[in-house]
N, C-alpha and C positions, 0 to 999 in steps of 0.2 A: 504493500500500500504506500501511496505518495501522502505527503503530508507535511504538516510542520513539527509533526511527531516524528517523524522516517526515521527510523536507527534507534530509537529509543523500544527498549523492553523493559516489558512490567509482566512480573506472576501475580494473577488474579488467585486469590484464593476468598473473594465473594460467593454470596449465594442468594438466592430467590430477585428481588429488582433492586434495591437500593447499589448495592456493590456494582454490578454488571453492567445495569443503566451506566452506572460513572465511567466505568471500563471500555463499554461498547462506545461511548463520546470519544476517548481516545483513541481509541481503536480506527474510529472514523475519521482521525485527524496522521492517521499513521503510524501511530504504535503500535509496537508488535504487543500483543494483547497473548500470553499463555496462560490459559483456565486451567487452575489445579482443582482437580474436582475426587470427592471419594469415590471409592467401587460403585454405592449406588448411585454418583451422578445428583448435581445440584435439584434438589428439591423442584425448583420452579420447572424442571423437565417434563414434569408427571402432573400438571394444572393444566386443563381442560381435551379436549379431542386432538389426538394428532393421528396421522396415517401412519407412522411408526413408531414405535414406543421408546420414550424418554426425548421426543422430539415436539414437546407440545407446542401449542401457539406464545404463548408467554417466553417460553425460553428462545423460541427465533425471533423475537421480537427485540429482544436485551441480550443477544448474545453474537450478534453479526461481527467479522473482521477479528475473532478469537481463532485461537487455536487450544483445542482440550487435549491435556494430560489425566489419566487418574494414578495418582499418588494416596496409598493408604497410609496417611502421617502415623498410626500409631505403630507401622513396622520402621526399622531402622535402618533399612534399605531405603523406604523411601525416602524418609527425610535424609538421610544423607543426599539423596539423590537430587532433595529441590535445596539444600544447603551448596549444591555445588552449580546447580543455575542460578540461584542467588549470585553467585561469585561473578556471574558475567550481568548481572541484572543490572536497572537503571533503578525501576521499584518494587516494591512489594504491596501487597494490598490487600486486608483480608477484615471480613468483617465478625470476626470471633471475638467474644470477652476475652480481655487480657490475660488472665488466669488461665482460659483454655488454651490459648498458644503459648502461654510459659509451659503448662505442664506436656506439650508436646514439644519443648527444648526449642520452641521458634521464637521467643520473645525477642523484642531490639536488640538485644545484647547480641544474643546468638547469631543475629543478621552481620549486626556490626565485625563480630568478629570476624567472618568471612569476606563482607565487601562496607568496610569504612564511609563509603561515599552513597551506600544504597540510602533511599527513601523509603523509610518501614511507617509505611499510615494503615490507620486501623478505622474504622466507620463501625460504631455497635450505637445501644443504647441511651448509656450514659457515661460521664465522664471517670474517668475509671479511680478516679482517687474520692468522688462522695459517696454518699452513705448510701445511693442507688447502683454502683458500681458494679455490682456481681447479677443486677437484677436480668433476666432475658428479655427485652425486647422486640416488638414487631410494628408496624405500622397504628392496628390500632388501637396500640397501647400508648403509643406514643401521641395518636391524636387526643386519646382522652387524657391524659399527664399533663400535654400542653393548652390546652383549651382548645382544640380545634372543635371537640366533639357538645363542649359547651355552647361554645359558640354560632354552633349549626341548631342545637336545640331554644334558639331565639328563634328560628322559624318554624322549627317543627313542631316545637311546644315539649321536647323532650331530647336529650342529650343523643345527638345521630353522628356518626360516620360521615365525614364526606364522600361520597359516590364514586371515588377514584381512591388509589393507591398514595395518596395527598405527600406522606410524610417518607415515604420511602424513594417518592422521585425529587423533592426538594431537598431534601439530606443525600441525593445522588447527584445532583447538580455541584451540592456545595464541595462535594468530596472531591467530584471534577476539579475545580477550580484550588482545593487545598495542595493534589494530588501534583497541578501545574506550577501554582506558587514554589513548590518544595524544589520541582525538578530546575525551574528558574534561578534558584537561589542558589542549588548546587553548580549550574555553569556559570554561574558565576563567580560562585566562593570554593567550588570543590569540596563545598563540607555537604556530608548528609545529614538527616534528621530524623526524626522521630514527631509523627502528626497527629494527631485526635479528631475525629469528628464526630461529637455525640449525637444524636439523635432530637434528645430532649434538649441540649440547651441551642439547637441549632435552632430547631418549630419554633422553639421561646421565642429569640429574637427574629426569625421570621413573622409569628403575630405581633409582637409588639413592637414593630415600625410605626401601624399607626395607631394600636391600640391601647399604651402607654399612655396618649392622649396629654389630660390633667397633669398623672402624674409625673410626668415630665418636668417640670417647678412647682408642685405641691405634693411632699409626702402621703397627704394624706385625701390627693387631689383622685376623682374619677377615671377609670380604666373604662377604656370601649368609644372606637369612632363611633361618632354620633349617624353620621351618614351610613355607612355599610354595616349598620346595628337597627337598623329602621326595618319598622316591621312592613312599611309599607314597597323599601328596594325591591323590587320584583320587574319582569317584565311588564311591556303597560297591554291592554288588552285593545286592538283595532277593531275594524267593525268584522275583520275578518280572520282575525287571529290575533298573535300578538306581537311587540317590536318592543327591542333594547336601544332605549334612547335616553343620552346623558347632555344635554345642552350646561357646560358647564364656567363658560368664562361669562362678564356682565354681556358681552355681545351676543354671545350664544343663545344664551336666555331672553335678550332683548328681542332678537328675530324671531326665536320658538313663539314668545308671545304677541307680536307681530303676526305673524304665520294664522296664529291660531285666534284671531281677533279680539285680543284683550292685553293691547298695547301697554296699558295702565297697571297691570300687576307688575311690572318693573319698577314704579313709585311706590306699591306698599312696602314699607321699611322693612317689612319679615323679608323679604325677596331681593335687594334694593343692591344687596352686597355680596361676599362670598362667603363672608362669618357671620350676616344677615339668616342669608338660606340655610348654613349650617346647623342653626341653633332652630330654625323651626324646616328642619326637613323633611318632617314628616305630613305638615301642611302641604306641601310643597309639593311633595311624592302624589299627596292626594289629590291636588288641582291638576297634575299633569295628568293622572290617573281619568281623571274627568272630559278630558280634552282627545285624547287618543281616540274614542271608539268615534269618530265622526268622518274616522277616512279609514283606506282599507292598509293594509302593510306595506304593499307596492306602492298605492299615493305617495305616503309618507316617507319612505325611504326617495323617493325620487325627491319630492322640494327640500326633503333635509340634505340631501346631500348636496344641491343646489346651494343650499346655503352652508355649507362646511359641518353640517352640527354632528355630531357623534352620533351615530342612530346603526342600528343592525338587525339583521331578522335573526328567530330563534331557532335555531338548528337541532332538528335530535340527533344521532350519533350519523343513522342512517345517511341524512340530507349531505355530510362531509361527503360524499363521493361523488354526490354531483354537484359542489360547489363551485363555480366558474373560474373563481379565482386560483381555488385549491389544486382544478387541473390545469391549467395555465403553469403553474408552479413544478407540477409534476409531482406532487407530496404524497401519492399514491402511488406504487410501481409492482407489476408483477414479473417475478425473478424464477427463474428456473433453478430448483435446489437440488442437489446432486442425490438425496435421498428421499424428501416429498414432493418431485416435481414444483408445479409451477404453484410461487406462493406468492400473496402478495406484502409487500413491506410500505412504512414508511418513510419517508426523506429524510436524513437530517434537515433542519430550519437553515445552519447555518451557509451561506455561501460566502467563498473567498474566489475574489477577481485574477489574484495570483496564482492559483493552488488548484490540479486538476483534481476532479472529484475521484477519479480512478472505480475499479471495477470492486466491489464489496467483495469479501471474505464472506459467504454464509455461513448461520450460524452453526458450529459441529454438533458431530457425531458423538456422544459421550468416549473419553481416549480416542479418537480417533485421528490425531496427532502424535501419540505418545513417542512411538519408536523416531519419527522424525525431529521431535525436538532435544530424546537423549543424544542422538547421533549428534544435531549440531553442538552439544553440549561437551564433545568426545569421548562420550559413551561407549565402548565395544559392546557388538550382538552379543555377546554371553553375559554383561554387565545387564547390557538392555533386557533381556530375556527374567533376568533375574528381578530385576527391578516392577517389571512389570507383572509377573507372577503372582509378586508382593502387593496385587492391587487385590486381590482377592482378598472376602471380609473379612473379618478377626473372628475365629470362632470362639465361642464363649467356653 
């Protein structure tokens, strides 16, 4: 793969989306991406229908431009055997409580000791030195821990899940970006490090951007945007469906009411400003609320856009495939994969003007890398044979 990663390897030892999502971003930028996976194969393999087994849709989704190893860490073979890919590694990455990779002899130290310069980041729960430290971790544990799941129960009337995998692809993003800081730092200082990304104090400061609010200069000041805490945020309902529409500067708001013949609510002082509307948003919410149903979706989206104002239609998952824009873009692609035929994938979002996109790595085969990455490793076939043997389970 061509990239801004080229040359750079990382052993992946994530599992289910947070780890792999971070992984597969790299991967997509050029790094050699090696998934050390156990005998039975990362968890997310075996989530939902696939035509092969261990090749479900989740795991081709979060695992493209890798290549899988299975290393069964608690034989001695094999961790010797990723101790000495270590030794040619850039980083390492794995998303185990601390404890668990110490007590399989892979903690920092153990990294360091073989490659000085390696990036050993870990992505779990929580930060490994509080009193939550040992706890296990998953998505929606971590939505309710940090208020995400509170905070959804302002609409539902009862503490919900967000509808998506919320805290495991935000804490995969971050991990991206820690994972590149590290490798940054080391070309330029040649020192490696040792990285943290918890879960829980990442979501924290993810909600509380704007949610901190008050207390922000009053100890003892109000938590919760006022705006995106309104019972009334919702889509607005047309005469024929409904549309996502945020007129939000004084001009915005001055043509919306324009538009919609009541020029004059720009003078009532609730409306007047941007800390005006803030404080009674939910009046606000409910005049526009009242104003929507008098055109259809189509209308509306054409004169808003005409005049710049933020407006959208409401998409269900479905509608993404024939969205104009979305195929214009290409963000849907179906690929031919070497063991479930023709599948289809998403784009990366990002494009670079300099940097060919080049031909994806689909996502593997559970091991089906193995003996080619001990060889570039200089493994001999009786080392490799050996090693691999050793992937078989631990019998009790």
């Amino acid at each position: 793969m061509s990239g801004p990663f080229s040359g750079v390897r990382i052993l992946d030892l994530t599992s289910v989306v947070l780890g792999p999502y971070a992984m597969q971003i790299l991967g997509d930028l050029g790094a050699d991406i090696i998934k050390i996976e156990s005998p039975e194969g990362d968890i997310v393999r075996y989530i939902g229908e696939s035509r092969t087994k261990a090749m479900g849709p989740t795991h081709l989704a979060v695992n493209r431009n890798k290549r899988s190893i299975v290393l069964d860490l608690k034989r001695p073979a094999a961790r010797a055997a990723l101790l000495r890919l270590a030794g040619n590694a850039d980083a390492l990455v794995h998303s185990m409580r601390p404890k668990a990779m110490a007590a399989l002899g892979l903690a920092y130290e153990d990294l360091k000791a073989v490659n000085p310069g390696i990036v050993y980041c870990g992505a779990y729960g929580f930060r490994a030195d509080g009193p939550y430290g040992d706890k296990p971790a998953y998505d929606d544990m971590i939505q309710g821990i940090s208020g995400v799941a509170s905070l959804m129960g302002t609409i539902a009337g009862e503490p919900r899940y967000a509808p998506t995998i919320l805290a495991d692809k935000t804490v995969g993003l971050t991990l991206t970006y820690a994972v590149m800081a590290a490798l940054f730092h080391r070309q330029r200082t040649g020192e490696g490090q040792q990285v943290e990304v918890p879960m829980f104090e990442t979501m924290v400061s993810y909600l509380m951007i704007e949610h901190l609010w008050q207390r922000t200069g009053d100890p003892d000041g109000k938590v919760g945007y006022a705006r995106v805490l309104a019972p009334s945020r919702k889509p607005y309902r047309t005469a024929d469906g409904y549309i996502c529409l945020l007129p939000y500067t004084d001009r915005q708001w001055h043509d919306f009411f324009a538009l919609a013949g009541q020029p004059a609510q720009m003078q009532d002082p609730r409306f007047s400003s941007i800390g005006a509307r803030t404080r009674n948003i939910e009046a606000l919410y409910r005049l526009v609320a009242g104003i929507t149903p008098a055109r259809g979706t189509k209308a509306w989206l054409a004169v808003l856009d005409q005049l710049s104002i933020p407006a959208a239609p409401v998409n269900a998952l479905e509608d993404l495939f024939d969205d104009p824009h979305l195929q214009a873009g290409g963000m849907f692609q179906t690929r031919e994969h070497p063991s479930e035929g023709p599948i289809m994938t998403v784009a990366p979002p990002v494009r670079f003007s300099s940097m060919p996109d080049g031909t994806p790595r689909p996502a593997p085969k559970l091991g089906e890398h193995g003996p080619e990455i001990l060889r570039e490793a200089g493994f001999a076939d009786g080392e490799i044979a050996e090693i691999l043997a050793a992937a078989a389970p631990v019998s009790d």
